[in-house]
Backbone as CSV, one residue per row, in Angstrom:
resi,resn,N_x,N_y,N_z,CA_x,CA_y,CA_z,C_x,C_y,C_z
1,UNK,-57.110,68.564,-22.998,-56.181,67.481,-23.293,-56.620,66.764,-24.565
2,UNK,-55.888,66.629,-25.487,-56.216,65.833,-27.081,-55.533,64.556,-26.783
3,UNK,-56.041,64.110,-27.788,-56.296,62.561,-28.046,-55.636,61.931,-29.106
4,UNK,-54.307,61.501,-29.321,-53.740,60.831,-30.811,-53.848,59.668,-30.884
5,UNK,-53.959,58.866,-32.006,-54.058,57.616,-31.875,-52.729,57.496,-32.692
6,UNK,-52.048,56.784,-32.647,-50.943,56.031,-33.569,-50.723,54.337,-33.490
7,UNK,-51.102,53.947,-35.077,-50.898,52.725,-34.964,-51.934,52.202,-34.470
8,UNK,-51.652,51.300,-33.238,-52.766,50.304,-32.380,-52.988,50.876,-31.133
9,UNK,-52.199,52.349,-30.834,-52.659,52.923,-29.258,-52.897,54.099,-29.358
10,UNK,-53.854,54.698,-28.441,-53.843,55.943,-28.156,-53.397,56.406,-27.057
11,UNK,-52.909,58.151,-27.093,-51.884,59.076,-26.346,-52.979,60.239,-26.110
12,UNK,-52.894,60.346,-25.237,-53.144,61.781,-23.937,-52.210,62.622,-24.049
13,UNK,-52.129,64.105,-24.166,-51.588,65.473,-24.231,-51.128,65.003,-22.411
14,UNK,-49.570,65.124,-21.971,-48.953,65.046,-20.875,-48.391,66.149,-20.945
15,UNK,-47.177,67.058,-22.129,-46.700,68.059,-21.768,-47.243,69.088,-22.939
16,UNK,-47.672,70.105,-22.969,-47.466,71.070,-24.058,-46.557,71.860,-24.422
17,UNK,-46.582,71.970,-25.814,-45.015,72.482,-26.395,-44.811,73.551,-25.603
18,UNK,-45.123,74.766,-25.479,-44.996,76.000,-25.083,-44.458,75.539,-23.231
19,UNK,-44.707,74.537,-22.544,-43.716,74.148,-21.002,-42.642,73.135,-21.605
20,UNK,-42.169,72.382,-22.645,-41.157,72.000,-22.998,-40.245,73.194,-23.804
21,UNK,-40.928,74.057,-24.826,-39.637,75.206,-25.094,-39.200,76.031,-23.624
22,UNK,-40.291,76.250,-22.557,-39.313,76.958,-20.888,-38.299,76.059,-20.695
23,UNK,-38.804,74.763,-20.690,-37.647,74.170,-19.995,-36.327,73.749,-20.806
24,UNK,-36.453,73.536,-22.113,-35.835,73.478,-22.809,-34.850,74.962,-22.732
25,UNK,-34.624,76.087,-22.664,-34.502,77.091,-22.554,-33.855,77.833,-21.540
26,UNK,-34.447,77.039,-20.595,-34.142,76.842,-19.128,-32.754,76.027,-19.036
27,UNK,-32.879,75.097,-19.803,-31.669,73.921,-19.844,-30.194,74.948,-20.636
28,UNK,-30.535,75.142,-21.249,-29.609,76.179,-22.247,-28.634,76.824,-21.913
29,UNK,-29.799,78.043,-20.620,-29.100,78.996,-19.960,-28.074,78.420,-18.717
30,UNK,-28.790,77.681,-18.110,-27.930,76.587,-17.254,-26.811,76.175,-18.222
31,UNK,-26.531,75.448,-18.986,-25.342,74.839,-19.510,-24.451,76.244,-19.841
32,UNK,-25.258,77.218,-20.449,-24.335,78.615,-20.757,-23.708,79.230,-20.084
33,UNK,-24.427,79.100,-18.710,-23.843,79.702,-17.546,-22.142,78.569,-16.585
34,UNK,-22.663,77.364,-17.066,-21.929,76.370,-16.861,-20.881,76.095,-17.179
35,UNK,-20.811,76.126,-18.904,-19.554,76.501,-19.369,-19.476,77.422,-20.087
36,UNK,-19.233,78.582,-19.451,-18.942,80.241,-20.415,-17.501,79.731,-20.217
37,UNK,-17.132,80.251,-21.786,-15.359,80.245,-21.692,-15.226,78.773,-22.439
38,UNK,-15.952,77.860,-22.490,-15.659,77.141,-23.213,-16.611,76.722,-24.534
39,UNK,-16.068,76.115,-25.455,-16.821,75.585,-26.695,-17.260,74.102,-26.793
40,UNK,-18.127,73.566,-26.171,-18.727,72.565,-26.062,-19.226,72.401,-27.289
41,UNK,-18.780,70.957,-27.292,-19.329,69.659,-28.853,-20.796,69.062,-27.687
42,UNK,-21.754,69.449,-28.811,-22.979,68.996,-28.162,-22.949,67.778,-29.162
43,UNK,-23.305,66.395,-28.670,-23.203,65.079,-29.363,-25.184,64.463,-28.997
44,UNK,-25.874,65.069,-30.180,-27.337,64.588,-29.865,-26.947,62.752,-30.397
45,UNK,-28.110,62.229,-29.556,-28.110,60.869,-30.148,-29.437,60.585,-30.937
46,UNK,-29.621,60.114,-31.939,-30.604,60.075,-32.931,-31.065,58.837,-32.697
47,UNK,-32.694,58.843,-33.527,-33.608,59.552,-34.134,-33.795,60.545,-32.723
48,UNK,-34.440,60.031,-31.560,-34.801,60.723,-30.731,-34.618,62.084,-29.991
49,UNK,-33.221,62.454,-30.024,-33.038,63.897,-29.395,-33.212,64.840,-30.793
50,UNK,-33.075,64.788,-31.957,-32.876,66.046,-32.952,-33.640,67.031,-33.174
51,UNK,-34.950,67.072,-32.254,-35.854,68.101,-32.364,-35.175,69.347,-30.615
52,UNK,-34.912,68.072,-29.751,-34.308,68.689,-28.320,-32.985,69.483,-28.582
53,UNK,-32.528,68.548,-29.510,-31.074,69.183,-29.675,-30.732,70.596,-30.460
54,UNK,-32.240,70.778,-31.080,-31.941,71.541,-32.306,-32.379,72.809,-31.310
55,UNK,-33.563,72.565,-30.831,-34.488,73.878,-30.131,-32.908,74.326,-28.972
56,UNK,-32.294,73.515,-28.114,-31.167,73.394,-27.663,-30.064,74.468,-28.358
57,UNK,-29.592,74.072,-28.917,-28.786,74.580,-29.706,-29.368,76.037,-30.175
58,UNK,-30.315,76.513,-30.452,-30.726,77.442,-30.737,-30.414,78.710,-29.678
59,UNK,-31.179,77.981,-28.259,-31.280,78.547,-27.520,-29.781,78.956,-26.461
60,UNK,-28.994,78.571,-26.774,-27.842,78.990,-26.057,-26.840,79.874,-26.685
61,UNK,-26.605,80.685,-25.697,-25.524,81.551,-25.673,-24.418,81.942,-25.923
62,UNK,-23.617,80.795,-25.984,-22.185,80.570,-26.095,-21.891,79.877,-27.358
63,UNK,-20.519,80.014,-27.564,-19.965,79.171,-28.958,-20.216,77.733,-28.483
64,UNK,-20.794,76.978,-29.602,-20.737,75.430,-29.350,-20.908,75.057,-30.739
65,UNK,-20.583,73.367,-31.164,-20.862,72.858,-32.007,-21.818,71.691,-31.657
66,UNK,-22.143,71.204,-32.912,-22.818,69.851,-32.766,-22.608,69.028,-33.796
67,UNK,-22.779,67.478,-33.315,-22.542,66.518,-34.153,-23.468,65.462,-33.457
68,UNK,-24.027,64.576,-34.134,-24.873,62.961,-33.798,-24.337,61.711,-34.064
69,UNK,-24.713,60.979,-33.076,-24.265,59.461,-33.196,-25.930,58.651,-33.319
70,UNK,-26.068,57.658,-33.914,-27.255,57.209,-33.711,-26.969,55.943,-33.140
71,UNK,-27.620,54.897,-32.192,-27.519,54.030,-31.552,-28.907,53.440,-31.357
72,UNK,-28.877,52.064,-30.889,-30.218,51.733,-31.133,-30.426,50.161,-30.014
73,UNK,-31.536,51.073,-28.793,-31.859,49.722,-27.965,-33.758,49.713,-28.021
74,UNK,-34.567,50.546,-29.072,-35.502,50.416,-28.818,-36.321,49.619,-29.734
75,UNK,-37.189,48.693,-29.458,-38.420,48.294,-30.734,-39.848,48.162,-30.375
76,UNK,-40.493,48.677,-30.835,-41.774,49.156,-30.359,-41.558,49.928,-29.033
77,UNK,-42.871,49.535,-27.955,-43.016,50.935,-26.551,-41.661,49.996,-25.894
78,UNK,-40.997,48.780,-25.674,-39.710,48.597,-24.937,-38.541,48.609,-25.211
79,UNK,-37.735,48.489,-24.420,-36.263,48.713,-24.481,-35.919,47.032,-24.702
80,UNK,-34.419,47.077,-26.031,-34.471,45.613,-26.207,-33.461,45.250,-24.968
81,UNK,-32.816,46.242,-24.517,-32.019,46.214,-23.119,-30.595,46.148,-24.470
82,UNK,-30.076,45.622,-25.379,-29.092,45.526,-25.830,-28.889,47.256,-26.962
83,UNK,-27.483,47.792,-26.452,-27.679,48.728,-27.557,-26.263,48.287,-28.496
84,UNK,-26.417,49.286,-29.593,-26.108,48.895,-30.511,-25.649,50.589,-31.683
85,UNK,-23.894,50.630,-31.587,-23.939,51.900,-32.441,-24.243,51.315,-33.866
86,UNK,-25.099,52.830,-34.144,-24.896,52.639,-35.942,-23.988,53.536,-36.615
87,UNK,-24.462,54.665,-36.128,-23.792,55.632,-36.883,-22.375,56.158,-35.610
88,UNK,-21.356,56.319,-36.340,-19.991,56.533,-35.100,-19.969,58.016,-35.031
89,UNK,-18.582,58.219,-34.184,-18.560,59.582,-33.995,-17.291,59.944,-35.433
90,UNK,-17.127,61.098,-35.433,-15.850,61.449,-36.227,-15.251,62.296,-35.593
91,UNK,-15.809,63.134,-35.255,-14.899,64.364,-34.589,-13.866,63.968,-33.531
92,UNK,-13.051,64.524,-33.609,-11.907,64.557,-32.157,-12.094,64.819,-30.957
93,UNK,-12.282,64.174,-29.790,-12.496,64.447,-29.203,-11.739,64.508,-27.896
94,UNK,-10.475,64.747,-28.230,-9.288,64.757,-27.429,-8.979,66.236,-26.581
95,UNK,-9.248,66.484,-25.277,-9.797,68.020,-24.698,-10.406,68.690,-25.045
96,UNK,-11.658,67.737,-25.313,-13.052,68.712,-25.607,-14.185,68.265,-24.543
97,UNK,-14.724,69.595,-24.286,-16.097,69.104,-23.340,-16.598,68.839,-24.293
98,UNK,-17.675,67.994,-23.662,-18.775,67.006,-24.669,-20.055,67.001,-23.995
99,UNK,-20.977,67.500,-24.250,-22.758,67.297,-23.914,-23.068,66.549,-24.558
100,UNK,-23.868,64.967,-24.171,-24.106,64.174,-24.488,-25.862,64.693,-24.754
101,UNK,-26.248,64.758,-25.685,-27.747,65.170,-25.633,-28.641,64.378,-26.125
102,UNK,-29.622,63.629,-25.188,-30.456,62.450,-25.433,-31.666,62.932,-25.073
103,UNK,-32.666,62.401,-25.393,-34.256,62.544,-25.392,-35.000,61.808,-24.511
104,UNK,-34.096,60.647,-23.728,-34.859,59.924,-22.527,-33.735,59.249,-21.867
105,UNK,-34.057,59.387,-21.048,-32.884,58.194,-20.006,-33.567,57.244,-18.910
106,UNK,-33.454,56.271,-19.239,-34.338,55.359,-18.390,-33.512,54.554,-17.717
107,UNK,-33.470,53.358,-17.896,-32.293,52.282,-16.974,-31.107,52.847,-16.968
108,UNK,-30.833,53.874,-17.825,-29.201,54.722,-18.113,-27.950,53.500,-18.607
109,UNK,-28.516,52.416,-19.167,-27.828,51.404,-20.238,-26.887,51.971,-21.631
110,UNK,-28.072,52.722,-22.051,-27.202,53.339,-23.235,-26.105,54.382,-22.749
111,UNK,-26.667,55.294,-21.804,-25.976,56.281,-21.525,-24.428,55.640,-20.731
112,UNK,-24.703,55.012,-19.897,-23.247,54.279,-19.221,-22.587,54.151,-20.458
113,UNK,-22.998,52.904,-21.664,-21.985,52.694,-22.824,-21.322,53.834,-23.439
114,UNK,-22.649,54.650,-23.568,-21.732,56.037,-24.239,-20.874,56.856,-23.678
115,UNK,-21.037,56.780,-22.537,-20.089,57.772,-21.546,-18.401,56.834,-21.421
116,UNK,-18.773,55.366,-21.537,-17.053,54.868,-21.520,-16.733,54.735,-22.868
117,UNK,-17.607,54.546,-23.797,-17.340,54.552,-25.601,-16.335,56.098,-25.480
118,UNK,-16.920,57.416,-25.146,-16.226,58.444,-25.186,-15.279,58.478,-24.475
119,UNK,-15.103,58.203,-23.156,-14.035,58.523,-22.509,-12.572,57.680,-22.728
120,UNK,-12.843,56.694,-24.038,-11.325,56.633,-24.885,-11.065,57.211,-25.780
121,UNK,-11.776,58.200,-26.067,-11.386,59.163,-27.035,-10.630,60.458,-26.043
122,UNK,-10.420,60.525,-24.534,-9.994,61.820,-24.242,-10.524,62.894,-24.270
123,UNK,-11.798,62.872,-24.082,-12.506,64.335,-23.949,-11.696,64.437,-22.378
124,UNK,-11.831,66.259,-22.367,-11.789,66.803,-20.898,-13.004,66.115,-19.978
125,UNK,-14.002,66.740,-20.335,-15.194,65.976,-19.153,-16.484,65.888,-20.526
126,UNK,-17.282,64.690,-19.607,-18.672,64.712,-20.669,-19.374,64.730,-19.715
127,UNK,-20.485,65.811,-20.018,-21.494,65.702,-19.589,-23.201,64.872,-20.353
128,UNK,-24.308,64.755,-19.428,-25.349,64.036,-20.099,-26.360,65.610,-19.883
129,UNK,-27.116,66.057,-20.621,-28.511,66.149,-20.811,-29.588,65.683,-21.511
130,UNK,-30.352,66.002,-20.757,-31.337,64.708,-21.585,-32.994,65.438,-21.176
131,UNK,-33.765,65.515,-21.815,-34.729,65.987,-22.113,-35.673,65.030,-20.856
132,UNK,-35.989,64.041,-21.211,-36.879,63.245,-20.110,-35.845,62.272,-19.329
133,UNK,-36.962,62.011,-17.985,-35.880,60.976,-16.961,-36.590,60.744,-16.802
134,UNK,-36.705,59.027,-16.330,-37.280,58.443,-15.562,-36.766,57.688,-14.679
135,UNK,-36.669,58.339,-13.483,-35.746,58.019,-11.761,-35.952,56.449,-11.508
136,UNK,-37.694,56.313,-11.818,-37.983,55.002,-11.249,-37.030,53.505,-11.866
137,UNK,-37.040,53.927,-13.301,-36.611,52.462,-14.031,-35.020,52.769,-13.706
138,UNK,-33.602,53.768,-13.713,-32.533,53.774,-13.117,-32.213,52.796,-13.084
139,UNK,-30.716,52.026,-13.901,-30.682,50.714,-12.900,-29.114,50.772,-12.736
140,UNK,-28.464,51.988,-13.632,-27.079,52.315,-13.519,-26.437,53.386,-13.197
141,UNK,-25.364,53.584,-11.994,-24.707,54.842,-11.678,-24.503,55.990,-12.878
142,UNK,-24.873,56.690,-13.135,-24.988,57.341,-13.719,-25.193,59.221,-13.099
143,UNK,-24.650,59.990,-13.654,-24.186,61.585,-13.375,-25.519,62.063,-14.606
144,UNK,-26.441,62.662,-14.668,-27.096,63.322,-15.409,-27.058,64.794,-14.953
145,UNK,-25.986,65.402,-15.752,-26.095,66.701,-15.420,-27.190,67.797,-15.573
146,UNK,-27.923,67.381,-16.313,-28.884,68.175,-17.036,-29.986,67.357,-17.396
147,UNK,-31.086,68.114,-16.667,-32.477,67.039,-16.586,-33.853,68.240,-17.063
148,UNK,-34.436,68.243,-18.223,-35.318,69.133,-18.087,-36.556,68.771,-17.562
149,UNK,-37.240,67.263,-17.816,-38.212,66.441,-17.024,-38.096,65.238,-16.240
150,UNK,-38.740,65.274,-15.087,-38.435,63.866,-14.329,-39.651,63.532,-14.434
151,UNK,-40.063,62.595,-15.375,-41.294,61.819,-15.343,-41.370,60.513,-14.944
152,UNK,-42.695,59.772,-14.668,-43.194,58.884,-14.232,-42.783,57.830,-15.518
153,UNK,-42.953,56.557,-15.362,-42.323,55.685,-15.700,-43.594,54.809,-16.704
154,UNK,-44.234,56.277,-17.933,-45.164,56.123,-18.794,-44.856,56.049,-19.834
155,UNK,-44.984,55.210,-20.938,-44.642,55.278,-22.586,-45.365,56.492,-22.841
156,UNK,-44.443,57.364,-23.921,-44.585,58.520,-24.120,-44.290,59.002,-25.891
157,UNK,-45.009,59.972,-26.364,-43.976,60.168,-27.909,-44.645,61.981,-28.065
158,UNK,-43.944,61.763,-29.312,-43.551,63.439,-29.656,-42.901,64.060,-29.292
159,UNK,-42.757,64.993,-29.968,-41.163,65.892,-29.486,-39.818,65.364,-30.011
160,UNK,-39.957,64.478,-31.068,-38.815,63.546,-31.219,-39.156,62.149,-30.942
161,UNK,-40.268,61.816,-30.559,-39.718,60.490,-28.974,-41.207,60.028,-29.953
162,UNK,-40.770,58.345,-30.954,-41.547,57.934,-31.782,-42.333,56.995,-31.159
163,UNK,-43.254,56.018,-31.661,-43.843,54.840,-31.034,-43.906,53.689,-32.415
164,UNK,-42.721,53.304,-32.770,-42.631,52.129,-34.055,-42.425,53.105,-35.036
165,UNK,-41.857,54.716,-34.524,-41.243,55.780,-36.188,-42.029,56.795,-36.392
166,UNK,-43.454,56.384,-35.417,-44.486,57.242,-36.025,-44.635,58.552,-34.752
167,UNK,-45.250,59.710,-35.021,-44.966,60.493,-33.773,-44.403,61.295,-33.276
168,UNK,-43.441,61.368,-34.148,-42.128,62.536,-33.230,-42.232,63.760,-33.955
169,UNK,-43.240,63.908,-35.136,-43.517,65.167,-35.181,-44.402,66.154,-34.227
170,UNK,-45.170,65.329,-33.620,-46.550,65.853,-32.709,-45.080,67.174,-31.553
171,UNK,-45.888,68.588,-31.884,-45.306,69.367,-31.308,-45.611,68.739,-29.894
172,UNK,-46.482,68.491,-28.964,-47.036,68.045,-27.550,-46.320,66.699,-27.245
173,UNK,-46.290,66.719,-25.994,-45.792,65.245,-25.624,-47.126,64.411,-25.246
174,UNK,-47.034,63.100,-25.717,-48.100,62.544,-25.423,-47.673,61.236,-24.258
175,UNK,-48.749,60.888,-23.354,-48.621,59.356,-22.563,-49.960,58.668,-22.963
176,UNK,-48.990,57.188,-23.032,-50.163,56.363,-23.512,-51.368,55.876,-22.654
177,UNK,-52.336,56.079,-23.477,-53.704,55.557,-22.647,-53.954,54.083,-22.771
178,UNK,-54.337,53.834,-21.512,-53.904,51.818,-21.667,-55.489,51.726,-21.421
């Protein structure tokens, strides 16, 4: 297990890349198998999913596109609880499936907004995948179709998933050492 420091904390090796590309992969074939026959708009949400979304996207089977929205409830290791779009959608999304593809889902705050933000645009159905969960913090009904980790309720980075910007290159997932 390695040791990063970023900033003012240090991180512990929690997942290694090589069990996030299975599951990642894993997630893929599931959605491929899910919707064969159709062309799903995969919608990553930024900074955080574009490394999930990309390995994602790689790995599946079927015709799909992609496009990003960026939105923003985090500053430093907490959630400010308020989110906030920056960047919008453009595409049409009037009878289109939609994979919502995010990099963590925690209280499922953002994800609720985004799921009724879309559903006045008329998609057929949206679905959520999302790279990490954390069951414990939950605080909204929420459908996560697609879950590749259910983790414990630890500040975490890499893989996408920063700590103040810094981090999300580290191929490994790290949890912070307190």
């Amino acid at each position: 297990m390695g040791i990063v420091k970023i900033k003012d904390k240090s991180f512990r090796t929690s997942i290694p890349e090589s069990e996030i590309k299975a599951r990642v992969k894993a997630v893929a074939q599931q959605i491929s198998k899910d919707m064969a026959g159709k062309t799903p708009l995969f919608l990553g949400v930024l900074n955080g999913s574009f490394i999930f979304a990309s390995d994602l996207m790689r790995e599946m089977t079927i015709p799909c596109e992609i496009s990003f929205v960026k939105l923003a409830s985090y500053q430093g290791t907490t959630s400010t609880g308020k989110v906030k779009e920056v960047i919008g959608i453009n595409e049409d999304l009037s009878g289109r499936t939609v994979v919502i593809v995010e990099d963590i889902v925690e209280s499922g705050q953002t994800m609720k907004q985004m799921v009724e933000s879309l559903g006045t645009r008329n998609p057929e159905s949206v679905h959520i995948c999302t790279l990490f969960f954390k069951p414990d913090k939950l605080k909204e009904e929420l459908t996560l179709d697609y879950v590749a980790f259910r983790i414990p309720d630890d500040f975490i980075v890499g893989y996408g998933l920063d700590y103040d910007g810094l981090g999300r290159e580290l191929k490994d997932v790290y949890t912070i050492v307190e």
